[in-house]
KENU-827016 format. One record per residue: x, y, z of N, C-alpha, C in turn; residue in one letter; residue number from 1. Coordinates in nm, 3 decimals, decimal comma. Each point is the difference from the previous one (the first is absolute). Example, Ala and Ser with C-alpha at 12.3 -4.5 7.8 and 13.67 -1.06 7.14 Angstrom:
<nodes>
<<1,319; -0,569; 0,780>; <-0,089; 0,119; 0,000>; <0,090; 0,120; 0,000>; "a"; 1>,
<<-0,035; 0,105; -0,072>; <0,082; 0,119; 0,006>; <-0,077; 0,109; 0,073>; "s"; 2>,
</nodes>
This chain:
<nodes>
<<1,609; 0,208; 1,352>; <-0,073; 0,027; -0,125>; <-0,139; -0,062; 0,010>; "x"; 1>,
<<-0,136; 0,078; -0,003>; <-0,118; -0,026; -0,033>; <-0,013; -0,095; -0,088>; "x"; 2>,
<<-0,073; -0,091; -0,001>; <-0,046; -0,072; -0,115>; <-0,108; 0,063; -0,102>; "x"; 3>,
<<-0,064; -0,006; -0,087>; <-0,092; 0,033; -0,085>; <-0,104; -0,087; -0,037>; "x"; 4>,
<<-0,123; -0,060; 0,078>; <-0,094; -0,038; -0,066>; <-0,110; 0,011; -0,089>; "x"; 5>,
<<0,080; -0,110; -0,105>; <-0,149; 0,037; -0,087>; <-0,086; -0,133; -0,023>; "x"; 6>,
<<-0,100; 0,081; -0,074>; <-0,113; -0,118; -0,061>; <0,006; 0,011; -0,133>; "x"; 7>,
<<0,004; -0,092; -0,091>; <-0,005; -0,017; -0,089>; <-0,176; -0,019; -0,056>; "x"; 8>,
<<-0,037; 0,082; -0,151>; <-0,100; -0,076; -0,064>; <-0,020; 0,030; -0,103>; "x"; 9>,
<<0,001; -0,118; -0,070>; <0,027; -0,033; -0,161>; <-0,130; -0,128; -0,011>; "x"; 10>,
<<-0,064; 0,002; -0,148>; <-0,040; -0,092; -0,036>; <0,064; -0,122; -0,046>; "x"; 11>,
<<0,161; -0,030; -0,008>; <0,026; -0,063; -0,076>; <0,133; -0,016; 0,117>; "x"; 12>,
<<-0,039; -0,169; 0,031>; <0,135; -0,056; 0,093>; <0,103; -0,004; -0,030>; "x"; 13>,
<<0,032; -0,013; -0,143>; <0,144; -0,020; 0,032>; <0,077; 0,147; -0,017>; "x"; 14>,
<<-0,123; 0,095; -0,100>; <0,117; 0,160; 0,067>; <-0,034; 0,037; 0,113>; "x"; 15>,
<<-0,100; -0,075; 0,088>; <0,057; 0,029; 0,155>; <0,145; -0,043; 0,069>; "x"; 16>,
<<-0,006; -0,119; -0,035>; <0,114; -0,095; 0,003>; <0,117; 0,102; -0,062>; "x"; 17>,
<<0,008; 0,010; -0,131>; <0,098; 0,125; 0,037>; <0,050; 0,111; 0,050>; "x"; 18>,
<<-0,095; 0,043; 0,021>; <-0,004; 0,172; 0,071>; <0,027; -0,078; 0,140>; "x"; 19>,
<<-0,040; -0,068; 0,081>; <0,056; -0,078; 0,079>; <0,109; 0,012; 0,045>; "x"; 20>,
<<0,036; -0,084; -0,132>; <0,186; -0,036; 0,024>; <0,080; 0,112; -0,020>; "x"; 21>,
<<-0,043; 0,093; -0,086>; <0,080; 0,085; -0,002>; <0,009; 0,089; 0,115>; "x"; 22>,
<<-0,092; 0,016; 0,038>; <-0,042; 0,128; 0,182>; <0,064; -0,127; 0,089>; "x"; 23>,
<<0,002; -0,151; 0,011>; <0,031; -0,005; 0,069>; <0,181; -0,034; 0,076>; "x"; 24>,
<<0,064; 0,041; -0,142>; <0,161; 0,035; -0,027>; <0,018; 0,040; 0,073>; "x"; 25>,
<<-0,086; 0,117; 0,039>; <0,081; 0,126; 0,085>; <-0,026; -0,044; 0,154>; "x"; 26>,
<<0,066; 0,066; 0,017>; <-0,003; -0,053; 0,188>; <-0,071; 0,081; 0,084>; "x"; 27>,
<<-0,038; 0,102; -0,035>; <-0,092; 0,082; 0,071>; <-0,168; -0,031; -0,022>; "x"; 28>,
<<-0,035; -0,039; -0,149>; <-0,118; -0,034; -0,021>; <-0,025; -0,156; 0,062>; "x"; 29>,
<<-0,126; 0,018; 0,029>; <-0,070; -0,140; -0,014>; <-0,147; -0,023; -0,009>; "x"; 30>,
<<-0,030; -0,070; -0,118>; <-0,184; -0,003; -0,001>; <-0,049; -0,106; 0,104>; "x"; 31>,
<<-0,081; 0,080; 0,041>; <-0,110; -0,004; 0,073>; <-0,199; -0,102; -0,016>; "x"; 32>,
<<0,060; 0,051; -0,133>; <-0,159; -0,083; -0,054>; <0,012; -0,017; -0,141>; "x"; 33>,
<<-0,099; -0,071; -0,044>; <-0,010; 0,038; -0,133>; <-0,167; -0,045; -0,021>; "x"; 34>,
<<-0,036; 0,063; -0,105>; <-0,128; 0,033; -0,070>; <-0,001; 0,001; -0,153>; "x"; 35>,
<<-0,141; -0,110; 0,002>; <-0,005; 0,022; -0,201>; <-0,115; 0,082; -0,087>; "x"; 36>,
<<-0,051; 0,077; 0,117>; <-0,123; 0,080; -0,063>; <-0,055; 0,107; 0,135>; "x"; 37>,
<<-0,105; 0,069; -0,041>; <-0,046; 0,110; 0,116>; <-0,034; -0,061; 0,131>; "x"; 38>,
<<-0,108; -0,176; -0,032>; <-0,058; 0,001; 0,097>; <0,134; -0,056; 0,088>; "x"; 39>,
<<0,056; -0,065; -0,042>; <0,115; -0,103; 0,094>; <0,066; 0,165; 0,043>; "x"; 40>,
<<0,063; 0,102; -0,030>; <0,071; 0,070; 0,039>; <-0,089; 0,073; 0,091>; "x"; 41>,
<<-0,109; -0,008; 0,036>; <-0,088; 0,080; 0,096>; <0,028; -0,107; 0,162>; "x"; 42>,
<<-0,024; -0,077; -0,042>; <0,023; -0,168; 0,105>; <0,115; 0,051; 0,036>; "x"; 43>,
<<0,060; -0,068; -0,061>; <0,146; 0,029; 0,036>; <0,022; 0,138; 0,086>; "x"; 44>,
<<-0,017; 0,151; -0,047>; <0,018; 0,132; 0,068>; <-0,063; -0,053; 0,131>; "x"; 45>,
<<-0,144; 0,017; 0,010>; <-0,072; -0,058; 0,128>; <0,075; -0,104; 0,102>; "x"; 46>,
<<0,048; -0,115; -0,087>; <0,066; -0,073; 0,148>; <0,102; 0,051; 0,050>; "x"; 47>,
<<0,107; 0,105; -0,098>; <0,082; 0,027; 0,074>; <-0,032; 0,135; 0,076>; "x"; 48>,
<<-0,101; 0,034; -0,020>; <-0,020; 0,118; 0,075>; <-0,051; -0,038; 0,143>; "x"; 49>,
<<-0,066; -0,081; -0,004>; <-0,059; -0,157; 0,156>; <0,126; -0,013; 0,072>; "x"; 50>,
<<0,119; 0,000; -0,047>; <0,090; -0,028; 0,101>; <0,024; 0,079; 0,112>; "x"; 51>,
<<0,030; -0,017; 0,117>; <0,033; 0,089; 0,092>; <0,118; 0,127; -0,016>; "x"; 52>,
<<-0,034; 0,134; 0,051>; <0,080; 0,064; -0,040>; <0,087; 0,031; -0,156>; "x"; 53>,
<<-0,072; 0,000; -0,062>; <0,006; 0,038; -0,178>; <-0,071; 0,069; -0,046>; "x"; 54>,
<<0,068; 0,104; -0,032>; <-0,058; 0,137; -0,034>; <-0,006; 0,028; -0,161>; "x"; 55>,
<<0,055; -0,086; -0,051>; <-0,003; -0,017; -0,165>; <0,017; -0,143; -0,018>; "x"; 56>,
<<-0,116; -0,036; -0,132>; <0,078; -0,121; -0,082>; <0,099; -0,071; 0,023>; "x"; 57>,
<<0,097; 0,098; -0,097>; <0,085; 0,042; -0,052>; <0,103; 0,104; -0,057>; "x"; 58>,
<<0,105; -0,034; -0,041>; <0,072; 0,153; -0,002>; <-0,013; 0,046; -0,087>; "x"; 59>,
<<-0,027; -0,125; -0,101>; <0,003; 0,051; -0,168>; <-0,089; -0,103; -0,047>; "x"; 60>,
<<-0,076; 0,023; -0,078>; <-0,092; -0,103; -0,045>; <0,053; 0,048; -0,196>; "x"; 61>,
<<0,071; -0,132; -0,034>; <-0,014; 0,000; -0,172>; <-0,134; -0,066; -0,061>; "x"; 62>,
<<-0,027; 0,106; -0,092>; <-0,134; -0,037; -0,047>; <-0,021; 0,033; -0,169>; "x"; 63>,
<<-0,075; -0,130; -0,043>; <0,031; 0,014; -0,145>; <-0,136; 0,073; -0,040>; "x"; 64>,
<<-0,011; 0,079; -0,121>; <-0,166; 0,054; -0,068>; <-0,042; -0,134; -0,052>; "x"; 65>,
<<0,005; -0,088; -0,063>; <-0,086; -0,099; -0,060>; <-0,006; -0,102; 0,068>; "x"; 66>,
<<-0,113; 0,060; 0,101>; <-0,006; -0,168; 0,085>; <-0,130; -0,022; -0,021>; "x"; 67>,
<<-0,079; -0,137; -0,010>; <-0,149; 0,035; -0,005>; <-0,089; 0,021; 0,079>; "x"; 68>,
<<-0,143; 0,029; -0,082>; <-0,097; 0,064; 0,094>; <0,092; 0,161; 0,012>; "x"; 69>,
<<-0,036; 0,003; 0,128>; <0,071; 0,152; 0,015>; <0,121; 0,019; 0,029>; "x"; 70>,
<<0,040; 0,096; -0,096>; <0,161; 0,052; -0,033>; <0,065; 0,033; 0,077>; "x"; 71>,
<<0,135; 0,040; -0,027>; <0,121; 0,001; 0,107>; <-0,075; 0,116; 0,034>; "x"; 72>,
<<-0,051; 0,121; -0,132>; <-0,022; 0,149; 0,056>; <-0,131; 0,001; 0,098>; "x"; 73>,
<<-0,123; -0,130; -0,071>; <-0,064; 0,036; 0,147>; <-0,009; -0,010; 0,083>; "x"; 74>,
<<0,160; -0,090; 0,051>; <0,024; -0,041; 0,130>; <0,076; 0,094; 0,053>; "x"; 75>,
<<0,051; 0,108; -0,133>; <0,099; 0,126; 0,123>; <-0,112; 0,078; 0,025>; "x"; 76>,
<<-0,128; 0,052; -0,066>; <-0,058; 0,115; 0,014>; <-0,126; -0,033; 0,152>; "x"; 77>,
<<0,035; -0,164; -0,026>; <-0,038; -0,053; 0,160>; <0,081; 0,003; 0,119>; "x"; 78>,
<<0,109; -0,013; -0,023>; <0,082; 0,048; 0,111>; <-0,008; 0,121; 0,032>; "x"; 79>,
<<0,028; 0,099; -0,068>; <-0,009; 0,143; 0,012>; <-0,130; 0,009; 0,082>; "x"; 80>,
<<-0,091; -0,040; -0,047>; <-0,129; 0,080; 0,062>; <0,022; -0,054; 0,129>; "x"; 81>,
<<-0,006; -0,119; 0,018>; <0,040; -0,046; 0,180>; <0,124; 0,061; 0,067>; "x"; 82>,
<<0,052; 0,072; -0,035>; <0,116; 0,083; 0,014>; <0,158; -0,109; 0,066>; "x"; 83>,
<<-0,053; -0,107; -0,054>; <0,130; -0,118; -0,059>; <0,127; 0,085; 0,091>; "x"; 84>,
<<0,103; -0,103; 0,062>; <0,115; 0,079; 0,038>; <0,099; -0,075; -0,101>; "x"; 85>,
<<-0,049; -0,120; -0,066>; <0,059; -0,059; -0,110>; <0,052; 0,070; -0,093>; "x"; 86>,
<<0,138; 0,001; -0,048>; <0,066; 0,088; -0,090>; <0,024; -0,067; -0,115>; "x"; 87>,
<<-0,066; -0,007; -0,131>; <-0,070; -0,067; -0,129>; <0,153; 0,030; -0,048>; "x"; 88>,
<<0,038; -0,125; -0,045>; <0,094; 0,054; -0,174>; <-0,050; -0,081; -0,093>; "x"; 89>,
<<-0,076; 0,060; -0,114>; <-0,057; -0,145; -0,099>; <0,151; -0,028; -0,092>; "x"; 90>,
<<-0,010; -0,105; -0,032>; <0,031; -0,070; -0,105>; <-0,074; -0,030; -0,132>; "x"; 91>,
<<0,047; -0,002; -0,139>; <-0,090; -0,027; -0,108>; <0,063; -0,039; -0,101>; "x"; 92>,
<<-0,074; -0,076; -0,083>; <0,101; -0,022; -0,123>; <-0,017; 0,071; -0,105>; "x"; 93>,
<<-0,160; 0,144; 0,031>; <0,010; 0,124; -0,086>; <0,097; 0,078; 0,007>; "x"; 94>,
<<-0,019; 0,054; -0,081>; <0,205; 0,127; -0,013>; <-0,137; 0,113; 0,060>; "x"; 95>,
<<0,147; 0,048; 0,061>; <-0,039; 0,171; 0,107>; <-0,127; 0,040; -0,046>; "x"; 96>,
<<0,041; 0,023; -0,173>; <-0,130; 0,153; -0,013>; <-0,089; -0,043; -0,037>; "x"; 97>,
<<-0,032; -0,127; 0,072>; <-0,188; -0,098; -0,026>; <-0,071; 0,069; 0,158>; "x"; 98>,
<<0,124; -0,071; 0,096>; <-0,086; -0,010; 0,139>; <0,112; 0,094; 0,085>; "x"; 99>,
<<0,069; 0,016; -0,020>; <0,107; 0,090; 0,117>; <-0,075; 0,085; 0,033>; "x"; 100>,
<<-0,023; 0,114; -0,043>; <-0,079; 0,123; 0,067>; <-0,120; -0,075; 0,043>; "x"; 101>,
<<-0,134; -0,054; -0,064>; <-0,060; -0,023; 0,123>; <0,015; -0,093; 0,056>; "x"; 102>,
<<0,054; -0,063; 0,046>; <0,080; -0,069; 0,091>; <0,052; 0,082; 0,146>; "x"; 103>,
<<0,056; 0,081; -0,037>; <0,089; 0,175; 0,130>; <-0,133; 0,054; 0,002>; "x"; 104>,
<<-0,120; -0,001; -0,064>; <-0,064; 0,097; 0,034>; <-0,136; -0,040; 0,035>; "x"; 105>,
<<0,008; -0,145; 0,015>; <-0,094; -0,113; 0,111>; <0,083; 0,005; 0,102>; "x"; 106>,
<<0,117; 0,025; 0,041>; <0,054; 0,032; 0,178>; <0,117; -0,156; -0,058>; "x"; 107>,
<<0,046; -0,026; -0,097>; <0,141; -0,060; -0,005>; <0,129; 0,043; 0,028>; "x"; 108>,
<<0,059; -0,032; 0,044>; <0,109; 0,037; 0,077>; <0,140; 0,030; -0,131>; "x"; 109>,
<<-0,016; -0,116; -0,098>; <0,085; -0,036; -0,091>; <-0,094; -0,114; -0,115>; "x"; 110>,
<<0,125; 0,000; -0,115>; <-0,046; -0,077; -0,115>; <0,101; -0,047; -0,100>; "x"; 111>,
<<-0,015; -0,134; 0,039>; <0,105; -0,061; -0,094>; <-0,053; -0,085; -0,080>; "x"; 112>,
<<0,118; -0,034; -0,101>; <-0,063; -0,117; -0,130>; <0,068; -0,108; 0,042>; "x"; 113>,
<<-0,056; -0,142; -0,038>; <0,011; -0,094; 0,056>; <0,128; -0,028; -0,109>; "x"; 114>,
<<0,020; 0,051; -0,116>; <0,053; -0,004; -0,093>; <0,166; 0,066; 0,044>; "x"; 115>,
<<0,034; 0,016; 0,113>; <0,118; 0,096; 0,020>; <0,076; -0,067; 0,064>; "x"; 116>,
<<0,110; 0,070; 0,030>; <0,107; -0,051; 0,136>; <-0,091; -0,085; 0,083>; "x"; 117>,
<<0,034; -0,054; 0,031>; <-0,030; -0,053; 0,137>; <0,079; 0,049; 0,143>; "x"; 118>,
<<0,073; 0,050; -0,023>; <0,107; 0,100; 0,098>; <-0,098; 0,152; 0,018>; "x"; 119>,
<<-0,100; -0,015; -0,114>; <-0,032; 0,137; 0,033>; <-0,151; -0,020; 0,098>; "x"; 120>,
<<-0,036; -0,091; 0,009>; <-0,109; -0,064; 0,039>; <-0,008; 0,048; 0,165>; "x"; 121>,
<<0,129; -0,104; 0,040>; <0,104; 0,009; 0,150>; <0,020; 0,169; 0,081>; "x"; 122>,
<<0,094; 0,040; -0,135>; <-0,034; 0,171; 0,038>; <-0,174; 0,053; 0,033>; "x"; 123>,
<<-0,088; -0,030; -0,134>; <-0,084; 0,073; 0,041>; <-0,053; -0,026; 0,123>; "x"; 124>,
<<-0,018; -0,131; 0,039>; <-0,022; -0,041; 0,140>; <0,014; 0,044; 0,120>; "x"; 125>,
<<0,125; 0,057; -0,030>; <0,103; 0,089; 0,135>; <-0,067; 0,116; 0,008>; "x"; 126>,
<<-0,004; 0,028; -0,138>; <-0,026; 0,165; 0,010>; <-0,175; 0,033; 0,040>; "x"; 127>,
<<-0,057; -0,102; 0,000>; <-0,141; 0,044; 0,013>; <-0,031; -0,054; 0,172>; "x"; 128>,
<<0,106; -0,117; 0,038>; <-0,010; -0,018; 0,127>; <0,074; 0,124; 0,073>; "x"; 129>,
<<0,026; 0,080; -0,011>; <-0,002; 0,181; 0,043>; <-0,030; 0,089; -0,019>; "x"; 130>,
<<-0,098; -0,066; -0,046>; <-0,146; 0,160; -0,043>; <0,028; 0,061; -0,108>; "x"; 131>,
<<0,106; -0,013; -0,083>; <0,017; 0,077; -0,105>; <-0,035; -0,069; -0,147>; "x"; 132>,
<<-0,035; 0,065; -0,088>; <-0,031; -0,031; -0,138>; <0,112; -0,066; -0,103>; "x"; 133>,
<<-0,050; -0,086; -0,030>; <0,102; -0,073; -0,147>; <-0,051; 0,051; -0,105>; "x"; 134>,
<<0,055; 0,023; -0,109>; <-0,024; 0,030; -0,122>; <0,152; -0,001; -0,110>; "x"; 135>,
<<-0,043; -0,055; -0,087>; <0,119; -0,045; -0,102>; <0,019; 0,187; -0,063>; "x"; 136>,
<<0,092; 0,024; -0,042>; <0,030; 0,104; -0,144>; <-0,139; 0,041; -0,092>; "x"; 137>,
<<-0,018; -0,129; -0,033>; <-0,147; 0,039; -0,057>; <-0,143; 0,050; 0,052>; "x"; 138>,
<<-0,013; -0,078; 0,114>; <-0,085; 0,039; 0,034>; <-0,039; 0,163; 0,065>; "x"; 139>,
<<0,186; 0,043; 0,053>; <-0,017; 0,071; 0,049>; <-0,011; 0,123; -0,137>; "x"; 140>,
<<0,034; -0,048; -0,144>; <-0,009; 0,158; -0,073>; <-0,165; -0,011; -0,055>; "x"; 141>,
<<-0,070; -0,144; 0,025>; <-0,149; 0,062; -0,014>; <-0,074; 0,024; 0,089>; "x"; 142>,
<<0,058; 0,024; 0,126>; <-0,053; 0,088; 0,103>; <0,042; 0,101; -0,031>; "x"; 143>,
<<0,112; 0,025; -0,044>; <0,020; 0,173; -0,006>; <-0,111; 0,094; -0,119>; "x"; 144>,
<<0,002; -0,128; -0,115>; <-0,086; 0,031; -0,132>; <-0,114; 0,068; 0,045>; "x"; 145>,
<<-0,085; -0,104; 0,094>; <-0,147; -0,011; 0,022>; <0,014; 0,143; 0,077>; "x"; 146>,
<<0,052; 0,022; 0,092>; <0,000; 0,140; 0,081>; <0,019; 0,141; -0,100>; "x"; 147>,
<<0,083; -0,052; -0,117>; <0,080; 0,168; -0,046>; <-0,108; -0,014; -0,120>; "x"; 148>,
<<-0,086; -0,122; -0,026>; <-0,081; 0,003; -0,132>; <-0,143; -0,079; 0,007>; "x"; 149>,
<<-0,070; 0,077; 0,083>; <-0,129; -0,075; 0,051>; <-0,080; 0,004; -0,122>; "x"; 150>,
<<0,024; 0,111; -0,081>; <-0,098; 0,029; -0,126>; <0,022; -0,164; -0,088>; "x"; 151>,
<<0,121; -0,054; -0,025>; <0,031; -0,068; -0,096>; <-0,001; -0,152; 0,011>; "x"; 152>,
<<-0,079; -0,003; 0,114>; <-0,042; -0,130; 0,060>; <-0,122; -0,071; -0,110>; "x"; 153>,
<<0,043; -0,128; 0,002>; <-0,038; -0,104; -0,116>; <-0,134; -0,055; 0,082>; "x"; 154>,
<<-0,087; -0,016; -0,115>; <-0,120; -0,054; -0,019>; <-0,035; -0,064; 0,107>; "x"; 155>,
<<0,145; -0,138; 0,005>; <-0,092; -0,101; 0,106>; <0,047; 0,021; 0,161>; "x"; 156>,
<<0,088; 0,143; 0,007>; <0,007; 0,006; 0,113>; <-0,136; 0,032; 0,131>; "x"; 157>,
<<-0,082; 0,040; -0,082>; <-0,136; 0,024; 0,021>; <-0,046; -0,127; 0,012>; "x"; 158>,
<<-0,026; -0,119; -0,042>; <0,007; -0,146; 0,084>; <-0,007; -0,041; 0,136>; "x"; 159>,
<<-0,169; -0,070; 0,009>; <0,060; -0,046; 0,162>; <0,111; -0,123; 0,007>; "x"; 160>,
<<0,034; -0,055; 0,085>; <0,117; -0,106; 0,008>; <-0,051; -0,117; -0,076>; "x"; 161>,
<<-0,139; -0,066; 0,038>; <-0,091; -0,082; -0,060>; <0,027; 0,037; -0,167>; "x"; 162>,
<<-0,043; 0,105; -0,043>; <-0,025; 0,019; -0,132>; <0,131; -0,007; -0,095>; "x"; 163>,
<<0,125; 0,065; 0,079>; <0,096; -0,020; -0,023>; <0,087; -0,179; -0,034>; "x"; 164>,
<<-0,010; -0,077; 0,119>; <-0,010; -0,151; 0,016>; <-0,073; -0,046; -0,173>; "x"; 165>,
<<-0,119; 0,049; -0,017>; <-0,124; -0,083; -0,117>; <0,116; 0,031; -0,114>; "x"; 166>,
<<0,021; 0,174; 0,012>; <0,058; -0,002; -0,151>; <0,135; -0,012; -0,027>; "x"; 167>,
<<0,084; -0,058; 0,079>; <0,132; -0,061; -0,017>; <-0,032; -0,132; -0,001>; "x"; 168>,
<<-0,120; -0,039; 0,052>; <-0,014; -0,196; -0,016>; <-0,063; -0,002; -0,174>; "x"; 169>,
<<-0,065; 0,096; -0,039>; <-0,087; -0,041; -0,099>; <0,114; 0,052; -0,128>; "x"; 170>,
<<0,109; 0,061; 0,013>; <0,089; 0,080; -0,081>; <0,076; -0,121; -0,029>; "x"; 171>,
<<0,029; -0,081; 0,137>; <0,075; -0,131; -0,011>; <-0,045; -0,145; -0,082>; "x"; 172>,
<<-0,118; 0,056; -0,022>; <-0,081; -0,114; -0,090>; <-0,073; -0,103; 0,078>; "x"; 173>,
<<-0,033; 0,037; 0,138>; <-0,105; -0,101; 0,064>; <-0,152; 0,057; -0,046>; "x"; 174>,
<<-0,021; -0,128; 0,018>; <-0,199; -0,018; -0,032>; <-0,034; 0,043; 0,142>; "x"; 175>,
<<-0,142; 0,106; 0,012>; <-0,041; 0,032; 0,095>; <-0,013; -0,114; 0,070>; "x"; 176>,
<<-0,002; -0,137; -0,047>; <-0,060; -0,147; 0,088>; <0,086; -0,013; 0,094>; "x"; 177>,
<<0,162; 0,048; -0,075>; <0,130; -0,051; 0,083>; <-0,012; 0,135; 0,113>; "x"; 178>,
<<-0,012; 0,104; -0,017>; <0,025; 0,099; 0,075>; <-0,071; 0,004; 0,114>; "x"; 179>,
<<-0,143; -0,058; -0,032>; <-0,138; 0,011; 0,123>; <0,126; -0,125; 0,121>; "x"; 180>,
<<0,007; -0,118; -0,106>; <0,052; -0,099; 0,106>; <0,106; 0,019; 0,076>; "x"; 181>,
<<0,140; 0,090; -0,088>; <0,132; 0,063; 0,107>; <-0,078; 0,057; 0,118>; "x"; 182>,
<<-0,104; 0,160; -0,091>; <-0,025; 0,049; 0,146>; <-0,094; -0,045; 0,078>; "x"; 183>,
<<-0,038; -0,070; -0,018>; <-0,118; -0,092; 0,098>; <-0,137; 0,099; 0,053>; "x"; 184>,
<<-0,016; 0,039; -0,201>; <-0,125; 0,110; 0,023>; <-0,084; -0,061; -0,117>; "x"; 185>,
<<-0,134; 0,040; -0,017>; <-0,102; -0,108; -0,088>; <0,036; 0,086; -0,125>; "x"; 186>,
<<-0,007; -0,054; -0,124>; <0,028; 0,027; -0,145>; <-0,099; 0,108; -0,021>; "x"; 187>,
<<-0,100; 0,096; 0,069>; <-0,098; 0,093; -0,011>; <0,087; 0,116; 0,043>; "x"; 188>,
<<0,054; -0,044; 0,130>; <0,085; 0,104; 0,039>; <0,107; 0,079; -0,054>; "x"; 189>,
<<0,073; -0,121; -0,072>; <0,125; 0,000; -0,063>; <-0,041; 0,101; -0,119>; "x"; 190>,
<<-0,117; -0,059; -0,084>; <-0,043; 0,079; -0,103>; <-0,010; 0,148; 0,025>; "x"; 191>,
<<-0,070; 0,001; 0,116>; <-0,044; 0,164; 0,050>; <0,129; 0,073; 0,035>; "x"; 192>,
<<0,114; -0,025; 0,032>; <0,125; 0,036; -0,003>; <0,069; 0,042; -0,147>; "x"; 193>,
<<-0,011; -0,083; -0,132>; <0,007; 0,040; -0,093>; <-0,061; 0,060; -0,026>; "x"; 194>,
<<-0,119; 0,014; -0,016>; <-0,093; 0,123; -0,042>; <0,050; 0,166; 0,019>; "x"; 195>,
<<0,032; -0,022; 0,161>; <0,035; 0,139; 0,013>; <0,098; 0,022; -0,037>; "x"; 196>,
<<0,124; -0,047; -0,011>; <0,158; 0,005; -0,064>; <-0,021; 0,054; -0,147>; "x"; 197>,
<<-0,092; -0,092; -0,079>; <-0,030; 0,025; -0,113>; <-0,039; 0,152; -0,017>; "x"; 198>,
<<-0,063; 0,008; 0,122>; <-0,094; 0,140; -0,026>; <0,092; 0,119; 0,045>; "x"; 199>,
<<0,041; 0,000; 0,109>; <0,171; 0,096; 0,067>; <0,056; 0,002; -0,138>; "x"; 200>,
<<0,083; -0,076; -0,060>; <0,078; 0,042; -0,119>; <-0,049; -0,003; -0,119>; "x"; 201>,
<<-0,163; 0,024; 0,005>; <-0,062; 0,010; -0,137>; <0,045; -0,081; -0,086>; "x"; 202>,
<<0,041; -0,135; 0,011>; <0,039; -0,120; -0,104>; <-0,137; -0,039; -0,010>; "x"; 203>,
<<-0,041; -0,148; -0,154>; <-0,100; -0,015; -0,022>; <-0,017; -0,164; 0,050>; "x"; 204>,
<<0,119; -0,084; -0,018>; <0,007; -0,147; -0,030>; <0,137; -0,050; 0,098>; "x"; 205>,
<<0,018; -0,115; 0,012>; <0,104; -0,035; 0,051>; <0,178; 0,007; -0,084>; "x"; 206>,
<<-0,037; -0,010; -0,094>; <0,095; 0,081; -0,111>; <0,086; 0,145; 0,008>; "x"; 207>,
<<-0,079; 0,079; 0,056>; <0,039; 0,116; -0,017>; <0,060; 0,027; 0,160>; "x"; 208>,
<<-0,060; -0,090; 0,073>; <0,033; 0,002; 0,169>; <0,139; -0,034; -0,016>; "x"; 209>,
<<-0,001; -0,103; -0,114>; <0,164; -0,100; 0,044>; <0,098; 0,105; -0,032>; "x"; 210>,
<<-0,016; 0,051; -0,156>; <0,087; 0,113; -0,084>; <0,012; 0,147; 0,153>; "x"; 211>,
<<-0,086; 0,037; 0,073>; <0,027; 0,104; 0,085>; <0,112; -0,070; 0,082>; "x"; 212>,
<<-0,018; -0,095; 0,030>; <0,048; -0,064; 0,161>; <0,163; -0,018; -0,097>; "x"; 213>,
<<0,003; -0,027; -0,102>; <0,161; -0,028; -0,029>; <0,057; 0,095; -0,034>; "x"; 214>,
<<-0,110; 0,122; -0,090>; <0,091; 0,143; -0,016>; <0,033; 0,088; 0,140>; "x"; 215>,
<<-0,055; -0,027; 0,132>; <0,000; 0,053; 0,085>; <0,093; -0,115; 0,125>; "x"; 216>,
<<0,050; -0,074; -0,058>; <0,096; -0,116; 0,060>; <-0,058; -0,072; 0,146>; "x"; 217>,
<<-0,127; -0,013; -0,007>; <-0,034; -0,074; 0,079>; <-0,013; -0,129; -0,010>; "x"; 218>,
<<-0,018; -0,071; -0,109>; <0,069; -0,147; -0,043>; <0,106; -0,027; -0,113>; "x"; 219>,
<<0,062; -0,087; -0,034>; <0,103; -0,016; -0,045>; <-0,070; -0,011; -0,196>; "x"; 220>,
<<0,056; 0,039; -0,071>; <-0,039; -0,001; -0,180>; <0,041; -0,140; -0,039>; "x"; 221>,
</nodes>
């Protein structure tokens, strides 16, 4: 039996520490690295790519969307373009129909909530360390949605990932101050991200951003 290496990268040690322990139950998995943001997970890819005879990373790299500075997604849509042999499954503690689809459609392999089984974690692991796709029940009937009903696609699916990120942080009740500092972008920037969100879903104030984002279940009421 093959083993399965992965790398782990999460901002936050101790749910590395779990995702950890739990991948490392199984007897086939074993991590390989771990990483708490883009730049450390670039280091990390690079040295193990330095080793002699290593043709990947890794087998599976778990990777969370809210890491700072730059996101889990712009670390898949960076892999992709380098044509990565790394096979992405993110992890998140958003539910599916925030980040799942673009998530599969930045070149993710799979997408789970940090919020679930942990048995299902293990599976998805397996299943993406053989080239094939994970996807829960759900995710898979709003893939079917988005295909059989392109017309009826919501406002912020039109969202880049960035803009998306601003208006689930600002729905959540952070001050642009807190948001510039998670993403480790200047409070001008952050602003200019709301602006356009504001402007995509024709809202006026941060008020009316929050009321969309909860009638449309992207943060919790």
């Amino acid at each position: 039996m093959s083993t399965i290496e992965v790398i782990l990268c999460d901002d936050h040690a101790l749910i590395r520490r779990g995702i950890r322990d739990t991948l490392s139950d199984a007897a086939d998995i074993r991590v390989v690295g771990e990483a708490g943001d883009y730049g450390e997970l670039r280091s990390l890819i690079r040295a193990r790519l330095a080793e002699p005879g290593r043709a990947s990373a890794c087998d599976v790299l778990v990777l969370d969307i809210n890491l700072p500075g730059r996101s889990g997604l712009d670390a898949l849509h960076a892999l992709k373009d380098e044509g990565s042999a790394v096979k992405v499954l993110v992890v998140s503690m958003y539910p599916e129909d925030q980040y799942a689809i673009r998530a599969l459609r930045a070149g993710a392999y799979g997408y789970v909530n940090k919020g679930g089984d942990p048995q299902l974690l293990v599976q998805a692991v397996r299943t993406v360390a053989q080239g094939r796709k994970y996807v829960t029940p759900e995710i898979a009937q709003m893939l079917v949605e988005s295909l059989t009903a392109p017309a009826s696609e919501s406002a912020h699916s039109k969202l880049s990932d960035r803009e998306m990120q601003t208006l689930v942080m600002i729905a959540s009740g952070k001050r642009l101050a807190d948001i510039a500092e998670e993403l480790m972008l200047s409070p001008k920037t952050v602003s200019v991200y709301r602006a356009r969100v504001l402007e995509k879903l024709q809202l006026a104030n941060n008020s009316e951003l929050t009321v969309y984002a909860i009638r449309n279940g992207l943060v919790g009421s």
